[in-house]
LUMMAR-239233 format. One record per residue (C-alpha): residue number from 0; x, y, z negated; residue in three letters. Coordinates in steps of 0.05 Angstrom, whole numbers, always signed. Layout:
N
   drenti       xx       yy       zz   roza
      NUM        X        Y        Z    ALA
...
END
This chain:
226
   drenti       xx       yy       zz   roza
        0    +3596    +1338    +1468    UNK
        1    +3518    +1334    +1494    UNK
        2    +3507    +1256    +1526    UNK
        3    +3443    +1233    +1540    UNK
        4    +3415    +1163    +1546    UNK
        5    +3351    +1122    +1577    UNK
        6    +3322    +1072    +1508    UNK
        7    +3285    +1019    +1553    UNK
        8    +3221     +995    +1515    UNK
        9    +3226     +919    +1495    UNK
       10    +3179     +889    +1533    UNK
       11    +3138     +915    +1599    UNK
       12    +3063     +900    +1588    UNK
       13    +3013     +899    +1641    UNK
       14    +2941     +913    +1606    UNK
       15    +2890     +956    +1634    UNK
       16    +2889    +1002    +1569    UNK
       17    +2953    +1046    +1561    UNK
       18    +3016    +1002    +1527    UNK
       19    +3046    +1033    +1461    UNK
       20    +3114    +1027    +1495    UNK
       21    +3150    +1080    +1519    UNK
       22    +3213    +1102    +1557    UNK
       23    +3251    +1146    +1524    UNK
       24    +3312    +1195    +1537    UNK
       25    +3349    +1208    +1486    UNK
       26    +3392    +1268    +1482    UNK
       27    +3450    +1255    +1432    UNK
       28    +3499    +1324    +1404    UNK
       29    +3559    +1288    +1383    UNK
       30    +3595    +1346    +1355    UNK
       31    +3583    +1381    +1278    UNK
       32    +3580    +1445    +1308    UNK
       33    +3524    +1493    +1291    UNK
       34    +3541    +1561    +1268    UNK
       35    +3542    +1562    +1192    UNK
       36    +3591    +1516    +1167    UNK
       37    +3575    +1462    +1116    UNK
       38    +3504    +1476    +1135    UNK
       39    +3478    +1406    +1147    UNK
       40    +3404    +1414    +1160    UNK
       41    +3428    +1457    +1218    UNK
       42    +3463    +1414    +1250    UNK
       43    +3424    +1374    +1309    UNK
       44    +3443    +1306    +1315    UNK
       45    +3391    +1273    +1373    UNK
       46    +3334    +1297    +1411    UNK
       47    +3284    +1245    +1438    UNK
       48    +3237    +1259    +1492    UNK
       49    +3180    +1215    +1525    UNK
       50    +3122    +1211    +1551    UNK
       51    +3051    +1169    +1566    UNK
       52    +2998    +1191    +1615    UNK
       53    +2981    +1256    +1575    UNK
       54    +3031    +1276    +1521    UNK
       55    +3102    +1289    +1516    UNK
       56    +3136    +1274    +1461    UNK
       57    +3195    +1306    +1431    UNK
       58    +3231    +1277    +1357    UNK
       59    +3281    +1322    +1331    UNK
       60    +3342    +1302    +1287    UNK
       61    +3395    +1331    +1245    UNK
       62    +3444    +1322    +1192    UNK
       63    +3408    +1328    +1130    UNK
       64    +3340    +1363    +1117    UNK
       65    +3317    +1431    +1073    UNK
       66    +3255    +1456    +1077    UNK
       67    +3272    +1524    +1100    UNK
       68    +3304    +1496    +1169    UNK
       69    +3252    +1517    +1227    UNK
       70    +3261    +1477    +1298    UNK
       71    +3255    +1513    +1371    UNK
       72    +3241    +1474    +1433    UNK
       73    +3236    +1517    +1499    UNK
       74    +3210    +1500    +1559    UNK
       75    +3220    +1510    +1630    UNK
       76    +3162    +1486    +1670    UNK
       77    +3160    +1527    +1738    UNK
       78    +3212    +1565    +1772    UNK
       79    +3197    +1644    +1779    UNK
       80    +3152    +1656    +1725    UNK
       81    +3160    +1664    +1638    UNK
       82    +3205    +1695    +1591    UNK
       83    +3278    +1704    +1598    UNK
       84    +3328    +1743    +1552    UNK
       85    +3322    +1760    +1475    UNK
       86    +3255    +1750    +1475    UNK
       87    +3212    +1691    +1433    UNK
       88    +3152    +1690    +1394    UNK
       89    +3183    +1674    +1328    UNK
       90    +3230    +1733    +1340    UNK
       91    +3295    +1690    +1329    UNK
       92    +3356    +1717    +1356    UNK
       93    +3367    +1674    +1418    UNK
       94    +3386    +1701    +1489    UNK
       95    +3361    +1653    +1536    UNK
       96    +3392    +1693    +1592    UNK
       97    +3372    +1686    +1662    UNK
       98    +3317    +1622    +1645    UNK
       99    +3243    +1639    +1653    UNK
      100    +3221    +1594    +1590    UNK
      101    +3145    +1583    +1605    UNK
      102    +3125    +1556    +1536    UNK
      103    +3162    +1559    +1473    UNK
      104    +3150    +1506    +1406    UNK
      105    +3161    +1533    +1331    UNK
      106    +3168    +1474    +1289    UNK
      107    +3171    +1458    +1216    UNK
      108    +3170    +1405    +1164    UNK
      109    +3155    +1416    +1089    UNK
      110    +3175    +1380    +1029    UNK
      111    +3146    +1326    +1040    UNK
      112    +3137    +1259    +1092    UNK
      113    +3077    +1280    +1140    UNK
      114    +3071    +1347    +1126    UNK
      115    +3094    +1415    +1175    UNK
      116    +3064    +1440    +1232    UNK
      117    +3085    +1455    +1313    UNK
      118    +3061    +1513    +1350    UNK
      119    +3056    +1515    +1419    UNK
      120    +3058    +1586    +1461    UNK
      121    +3051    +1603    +1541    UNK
      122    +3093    +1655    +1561    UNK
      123    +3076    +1644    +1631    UNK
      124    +3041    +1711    +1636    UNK
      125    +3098    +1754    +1611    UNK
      126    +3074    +1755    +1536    UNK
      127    +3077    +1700    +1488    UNK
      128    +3011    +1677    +1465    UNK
      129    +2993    +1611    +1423    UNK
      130    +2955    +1561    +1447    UNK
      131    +2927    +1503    +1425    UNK
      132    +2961    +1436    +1459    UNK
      133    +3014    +1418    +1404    UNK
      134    +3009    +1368    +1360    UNK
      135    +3051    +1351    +1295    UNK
      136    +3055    +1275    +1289    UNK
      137    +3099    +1268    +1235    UNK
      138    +3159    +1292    +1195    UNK
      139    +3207    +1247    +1148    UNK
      140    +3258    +1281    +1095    UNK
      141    +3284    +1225    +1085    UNK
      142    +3306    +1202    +1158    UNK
      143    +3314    +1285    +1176    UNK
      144    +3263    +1287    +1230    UNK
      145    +3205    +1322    +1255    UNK
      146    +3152    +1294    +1317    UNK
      147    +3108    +1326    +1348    UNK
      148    +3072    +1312    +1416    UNK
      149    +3053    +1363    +1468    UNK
      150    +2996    +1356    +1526    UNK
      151    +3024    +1355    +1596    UNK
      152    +2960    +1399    +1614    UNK
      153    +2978    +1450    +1575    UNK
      154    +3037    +1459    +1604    UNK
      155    +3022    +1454    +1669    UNK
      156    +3055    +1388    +1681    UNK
      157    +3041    +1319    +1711    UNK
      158    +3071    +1249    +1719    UNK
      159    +3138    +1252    +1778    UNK
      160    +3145    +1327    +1753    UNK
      161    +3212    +1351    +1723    UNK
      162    +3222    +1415    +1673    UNK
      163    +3281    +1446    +1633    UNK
      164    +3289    +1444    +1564    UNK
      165    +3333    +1467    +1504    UNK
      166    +3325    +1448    +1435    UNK
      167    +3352    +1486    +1362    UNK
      168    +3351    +1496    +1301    UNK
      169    +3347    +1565    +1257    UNK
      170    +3332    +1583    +1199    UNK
      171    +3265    +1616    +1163    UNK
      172    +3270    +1691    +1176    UNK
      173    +3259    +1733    +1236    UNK
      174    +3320    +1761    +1263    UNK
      175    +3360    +1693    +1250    UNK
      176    +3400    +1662    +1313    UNK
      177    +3396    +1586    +1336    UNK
      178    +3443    +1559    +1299    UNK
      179    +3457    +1493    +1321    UNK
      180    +3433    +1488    +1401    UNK
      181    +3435    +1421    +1436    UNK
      182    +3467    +1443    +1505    UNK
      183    +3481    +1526    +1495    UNK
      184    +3518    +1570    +1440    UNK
      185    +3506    +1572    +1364    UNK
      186    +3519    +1631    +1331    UNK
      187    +3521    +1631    +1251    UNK
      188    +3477    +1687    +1204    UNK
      189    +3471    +1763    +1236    UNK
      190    +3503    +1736    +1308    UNK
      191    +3455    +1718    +1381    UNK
      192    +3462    +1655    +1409    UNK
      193    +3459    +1638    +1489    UNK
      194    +3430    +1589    +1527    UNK
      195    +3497    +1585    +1572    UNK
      196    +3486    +1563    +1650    UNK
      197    +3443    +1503    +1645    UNK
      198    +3389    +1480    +1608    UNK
      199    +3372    +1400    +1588    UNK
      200    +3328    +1357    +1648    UNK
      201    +3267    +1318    +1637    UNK
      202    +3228    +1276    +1683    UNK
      203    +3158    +1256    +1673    UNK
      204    +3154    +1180    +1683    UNK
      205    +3096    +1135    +1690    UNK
      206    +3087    +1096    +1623    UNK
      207    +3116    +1029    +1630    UNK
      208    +3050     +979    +1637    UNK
      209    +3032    +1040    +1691    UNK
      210    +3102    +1032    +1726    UNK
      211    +3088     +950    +1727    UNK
      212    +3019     +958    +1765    UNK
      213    +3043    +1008    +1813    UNK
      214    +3108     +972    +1824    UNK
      215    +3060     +901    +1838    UNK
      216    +3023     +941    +1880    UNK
      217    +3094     +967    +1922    UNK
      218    +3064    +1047    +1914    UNK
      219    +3120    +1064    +1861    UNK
      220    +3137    +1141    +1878    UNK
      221    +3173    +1194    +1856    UNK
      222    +3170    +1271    +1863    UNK
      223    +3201    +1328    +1826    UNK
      224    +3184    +1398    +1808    UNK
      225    +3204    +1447    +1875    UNK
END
C-alpha cells in the first residue's frame, strides 16, 4: 500500500542566505511487490522528494542494491503536452497510458558509494531529447539509495507549482518492464507495466527560512499548476 508523509525540518531558520533545511515528502511502498520475486534490489521501499529555491530533489530507496538495477522517475509538469504510452527514452517496457510525461530521469548507481549518474530528458516536444539540468548527488550501496537533484528551470517549474510523478525500478537492458512501480503495475521479465489511473502529487514549497520571512511579512501564498 503507497502512503505518503510530510518530514518537517528540525528547526525553522530565518537567515538571509538559503537554510540547509528542507521539507520533505516522503513517499513510502509498504508492500514487497515488484515483479520478479525474491528480487530485492527491485523492490522500492521510499521515495523522497523536496525542494529549495532552484532544485528538486528526489532520493530513491529499495530493498537491497546490485549494480545492474537502473531507476526511472517520470514527470508530469504541464497538462496537454509530452509523451504518453509505450514510449521512453531508455526504451523500457512501461505503458504510461493516457499521462503526457514531459521529462523523464534514467538513473544509476555503480559499485561503489558516490558513483552513477542521472539523465534528464524533455519530451515536451513530442521526442525525447537529453538535456542537461540533472544532477547525481550521491549514491550509497550500503544504505540502497541513489540522489540526485533536478533544476526547477529545466523543467519548467516554479515555487506554488504542482506536477505528477511516478517512480521505478528496472533492470539494465532495453526492452525490460518497471518492475517495482511506486503507485502503478509491476510486471516481472518479458511483461509491460502500467501507470494505472493516477500518478504521485508534488507541490513546490518555499524553503523553510523563505516560508518564515514571508509568513512575518503576512504574504504567505499558494498557487498550483492549472
Amino acid at each position: 500500500m503507497l502512503t505518503y508523509k510530510l518530514i518537517l525540518p528540525a528547526a525553522l531558520v530565518v537567515a538571509s542566505s538559503a537554510s540547509a533545511d528542507l521539507f520533505v515528502t516522503q513517499y513510502n511502498d509498504d508492500q514487497y511487490d515488484q515483479g520478479p520475486a525474491f528480487v530485492d534490489n527491485l523492490d522500492l521501499t521510499t521515495m523522497d522528494v523536496s525542494n529549495d529555491l532552484e532544485n528538486v530533489y528526489f532520493r530513491i530507496q529499495t530493498s537491497s542494491y546490485e549494480s545492474w538495477t537502473r531507476y526511472l522517475v517520470f514527470l508530469d509538469t504541464a497538462e496537454g503536452t509530452g509523451i504518453s504510452g509505450n514510449n521512453n527514452p531508455w526504451i523500457r517496457n512501461v505503458d504510461t497510458g493516457s499521462f503526457g510525461i514531459d521529462y523523464f530521469v534514467g538513473a544509476y548507481n555503480n559499485d561503489s558509494d558516490n558513483g552513477g549518474a542521472a539523465l534528464l530528458y524533455d519530451g515536451t516536444s513530442g521526442s525525447w531529447n537529453g538535456i542537461g539540468g540533472a544532477d547525481h548527488q550521491d549514491s550509497s550501496t550500503h544504505s540502497y539509495s541513489i540522489a540526485f537533484q533536478i533544476s526547477m528551470a529545466s523543467i519548467g517549474v516554479g515555487i506554488g507549482d504542482t506536477f505528477l510523478f511516478e517512480v521505478a525500478t528496472t533492470g539494465g537492458s532495453d526492452g525490460d518492464p518497471a518492475t517495482d512501480l511506486m503507485n502503478g503495475n509491476s510486471a516481472s521479465w518479458g511483461g509491460t507495466a502500467s501507470f494505472g489511473n493516477r500518478m504521485l502529487e508534488y507541490t513546490i514549497v518555499p524553503a523553510p527560512g523563505a516560508l518564515s520571512l514571508l509568513a512575518m511579512a503576512g504574504l504567505v501564498a499558494r498557487r498550483r499548476r492549472a
